[in-house]
N, C-alpha and C positions, 0 to 999 in steps of 0.2 A: 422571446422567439414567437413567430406567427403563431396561430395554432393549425389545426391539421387540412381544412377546409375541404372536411368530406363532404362526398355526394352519397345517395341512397344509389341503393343498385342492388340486384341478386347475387349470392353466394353461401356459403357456411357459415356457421354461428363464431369462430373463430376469423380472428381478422388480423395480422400483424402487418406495422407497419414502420418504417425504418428511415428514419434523417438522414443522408449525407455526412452533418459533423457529428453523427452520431458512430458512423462508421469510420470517420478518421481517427479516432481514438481508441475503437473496439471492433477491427478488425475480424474477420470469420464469423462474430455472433451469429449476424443477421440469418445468412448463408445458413449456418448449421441447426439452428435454431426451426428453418424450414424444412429443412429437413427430418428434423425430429416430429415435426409437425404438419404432417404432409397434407392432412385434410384443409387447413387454414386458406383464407387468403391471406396474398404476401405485397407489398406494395413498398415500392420504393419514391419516397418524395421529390426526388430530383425532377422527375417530371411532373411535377405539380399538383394538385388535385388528386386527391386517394379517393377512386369510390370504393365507398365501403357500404355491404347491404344494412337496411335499417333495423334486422334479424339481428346483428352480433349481438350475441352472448357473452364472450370474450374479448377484451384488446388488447394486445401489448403494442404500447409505443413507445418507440426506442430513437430518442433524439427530440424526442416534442413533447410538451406537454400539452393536451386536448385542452381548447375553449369551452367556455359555456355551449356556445354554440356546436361546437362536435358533440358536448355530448346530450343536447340535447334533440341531434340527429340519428340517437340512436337508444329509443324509448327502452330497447330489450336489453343493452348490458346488464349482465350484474357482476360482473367483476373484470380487474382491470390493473395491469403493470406499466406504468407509467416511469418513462426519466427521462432527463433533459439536463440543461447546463444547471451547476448547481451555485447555488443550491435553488432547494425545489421551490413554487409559488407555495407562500406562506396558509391559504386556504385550501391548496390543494383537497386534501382531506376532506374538509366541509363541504366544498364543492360535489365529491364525489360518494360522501354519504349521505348529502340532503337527496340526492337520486335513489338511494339503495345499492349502491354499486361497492364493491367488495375490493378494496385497494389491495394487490397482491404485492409481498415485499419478497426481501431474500436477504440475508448477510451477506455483506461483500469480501469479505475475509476467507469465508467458506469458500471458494473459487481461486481465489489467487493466493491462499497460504502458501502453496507449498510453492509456487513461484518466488514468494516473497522473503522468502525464510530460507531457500539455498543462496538468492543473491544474499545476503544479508552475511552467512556463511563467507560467500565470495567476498567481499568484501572486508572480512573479520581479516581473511588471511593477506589479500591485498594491502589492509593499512599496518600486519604485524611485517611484513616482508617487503612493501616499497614498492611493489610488484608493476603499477601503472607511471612511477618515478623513473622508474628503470626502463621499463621499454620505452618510456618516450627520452631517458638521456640516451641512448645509443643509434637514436635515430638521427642524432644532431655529428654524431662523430663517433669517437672509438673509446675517447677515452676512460668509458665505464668500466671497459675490459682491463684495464689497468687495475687491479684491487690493492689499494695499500694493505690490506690484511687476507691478501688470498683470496678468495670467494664471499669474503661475506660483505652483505650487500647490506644489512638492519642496520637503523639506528637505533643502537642501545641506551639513548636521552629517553627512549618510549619504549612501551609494549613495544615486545619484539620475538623474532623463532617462533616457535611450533604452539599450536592450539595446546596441544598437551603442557600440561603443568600450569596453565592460567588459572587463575581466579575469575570466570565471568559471574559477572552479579545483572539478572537480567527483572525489569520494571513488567510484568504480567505474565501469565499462564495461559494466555489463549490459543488460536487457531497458528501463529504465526510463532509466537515465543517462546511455545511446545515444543515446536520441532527446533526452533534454532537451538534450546536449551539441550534438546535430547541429542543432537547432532554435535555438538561442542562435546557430554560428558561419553561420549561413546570414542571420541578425538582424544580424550584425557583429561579434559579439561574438572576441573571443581566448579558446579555450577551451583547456584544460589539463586531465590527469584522469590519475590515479595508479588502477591496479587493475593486484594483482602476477598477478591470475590469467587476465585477458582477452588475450587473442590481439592479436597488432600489428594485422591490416585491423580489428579493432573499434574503434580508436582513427580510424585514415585513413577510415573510414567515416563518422564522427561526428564527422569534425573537429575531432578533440581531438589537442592534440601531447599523449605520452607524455611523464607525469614519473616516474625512477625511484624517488624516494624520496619518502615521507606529507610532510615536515617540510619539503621545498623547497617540494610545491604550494599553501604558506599565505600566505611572508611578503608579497605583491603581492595577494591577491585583493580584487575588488571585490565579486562575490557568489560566497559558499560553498554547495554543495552536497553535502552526506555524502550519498548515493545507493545504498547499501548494504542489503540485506535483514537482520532482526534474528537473528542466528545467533551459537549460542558462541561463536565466533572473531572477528564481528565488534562482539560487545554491549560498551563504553565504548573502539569503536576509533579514535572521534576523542578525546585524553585533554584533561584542564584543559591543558593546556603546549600542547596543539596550538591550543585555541581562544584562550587569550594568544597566540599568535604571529600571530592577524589583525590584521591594521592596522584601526585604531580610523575605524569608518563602515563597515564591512563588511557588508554584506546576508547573513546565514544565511536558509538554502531548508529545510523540513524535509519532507518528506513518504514518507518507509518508518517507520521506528518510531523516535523520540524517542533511544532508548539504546541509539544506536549515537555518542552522542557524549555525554561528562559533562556530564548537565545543571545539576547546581548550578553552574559553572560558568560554561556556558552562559548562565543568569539573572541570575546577578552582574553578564556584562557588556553583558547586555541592559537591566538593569534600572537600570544605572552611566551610562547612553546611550553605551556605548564601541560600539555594535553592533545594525544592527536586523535583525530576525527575522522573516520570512514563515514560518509553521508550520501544519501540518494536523494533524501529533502533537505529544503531549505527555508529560512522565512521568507525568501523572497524569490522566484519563480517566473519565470528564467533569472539565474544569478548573472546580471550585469557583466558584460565585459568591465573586467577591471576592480571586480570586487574581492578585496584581500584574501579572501579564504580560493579564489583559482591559482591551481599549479604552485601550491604552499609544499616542501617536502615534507610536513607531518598533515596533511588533507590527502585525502582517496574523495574522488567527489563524481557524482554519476548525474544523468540528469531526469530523475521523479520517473523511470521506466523499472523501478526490481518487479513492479507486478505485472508487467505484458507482456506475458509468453502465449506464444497461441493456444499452449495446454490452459493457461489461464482462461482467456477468451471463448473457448471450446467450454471447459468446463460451468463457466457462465451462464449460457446457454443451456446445455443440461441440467445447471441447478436451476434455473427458470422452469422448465420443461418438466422435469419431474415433480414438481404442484401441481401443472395441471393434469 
């Protein structure tokens, strides 16, 4: 992507400034972010050329990341929120410390946990109950109303009925698998969660007993949750041998990034019906018209949106906002 092709000009030491595809994807930030920050300037790139005074002390740029040349337009930064399409330029960093300039970060989890962790819930109940199977068979005709067995609607080949009484066995204790863990054992649920890096009250808080080892918290589970963020250490951390070791009708939950568990794998015994799948990721983005795993009766399938609610997006912004 270009970079920002500011000009010098007069204003406040604060400067924000906002991409277009920045705002297709993240919605309200921009907006409320200036809000929070009323002294700044505010600049939108659609119309081309940001001047920005050669004063800033501050930038957050949201959708571009700054050239050499931006920032050598602006002698005064010393610190600076930078994102763009990812992933980020590989010197970013260097670039912005050979200046002196103070790269501001933020966790992305921290904002959209609790977005991401009720759909994930939604989802749990959706793949035990049919729920997105059903409303699109009755769209077609009647004859769903027809119950050979009364009302019920589960397929008993899988996880199926009420959160209560499950065994969920969920892969971390973080921002996101706290709440889904504590939200499941409040439902009824037996929750279980291996993370070598979480602290003991994040388990007691969440209501998860502590498993010490990956390879005990599989062979019993009723729904699986990997709840892991996508990072080197943890990309193909659920391996083929660990997804063989589910007992066949297991509910998998997907909703952080697809490859943090072997998804060939994964498909084989989704697709074998040894295993059904609630997912919002995928390994491949947008999933192809025509890819086996659409409009499967044991797949619940969304598409890569559990984290953008505007309380997400809103909250964004305020955790931005409150560094500085």
């Amino acid at each position: 992507m270009a970079g920002l092709r500011l000009r010098r000009g007069d204003g406040v030491k604060t400067a924000i400034v906002v991409h277009p595809d920045f705002e297709r994807s993240w919605p309200f930030v921009a907006d409320h972010l200036r809000g929070l920050l009323p002294s700044a300037t505010f600049t939108r790139l659609d119309a081309g050329a940001a001047p920005l005074p050669a004063d800033v002390e501050r930038l957050i740029s949201l959708g571009v990341y700054p050239s050499d040349e931006d920032l050598d337009a602006l002698p005064a930064l010393a610190e600076a929120y930078v994102t763009g399409s990812w992933p980020p330029p590989g010197d970013l960093d260097e670039r912005l410390g050979k200046r002196g300039i103070r790269r501001i970060t933020q966790p992305s989890e921290g904002y959209w946990g609790q977005s991401v962790a009720e759909y994930a819930l939604g989802l749990t109940i959706c793949g035990l109950r049919r729920i997105p199977q059903q409303h699109a068979a009755i769209v077609a005709d009647d004859s769903p109303w027809k119950h050979a067995y009364g009302q019920f609607g589960d397929d008993p080949a899988f996880s199926h009925g009420t959160v209560a009484g499950k065994r969920v066995r969920i892969v971390g204790a973080g921002n996101i698998a706290s709440r889904y863990a504590s939200w499941t054992h409040m439902l009824g649920a037996d929750v279980a969660a291996w993370d070598p890096y979480a602290t003991e009250p994040s388990f007691h808080r969440a209501g998860a007993r502590k498993v010490w080892r990956l390879e005990r918290l599989l062979g019993d589970a009723e729904i699986f949750a990997p709840m892991v963020p996508l990072l080197p250490g943890t990309e193909g951390l659920i391996t083929a041998e660990h997804l063989r070791a589910l007992p066949r009708g297991c509910l998998v939950v997907l909703v952080t990034r697809a490859a943090v568990v072997d998804v060939p794998e994964l498909r084989r015994r989704v697709l074998a019906d040894e295993l059904s799948l609630a997912a919002d990721v995928f390994d491949v983005e947008p999933l192809p018209p025509g890819d086996p795993l659409l409009g499967r009766h044991n797949v619940v399938h969304t598409p890569h949106n559990a984290g953008r609610t505007m309380h997400a997006n809103l909250s964004y912004a305020e955790s931005l906002a409150a560094q500085l």
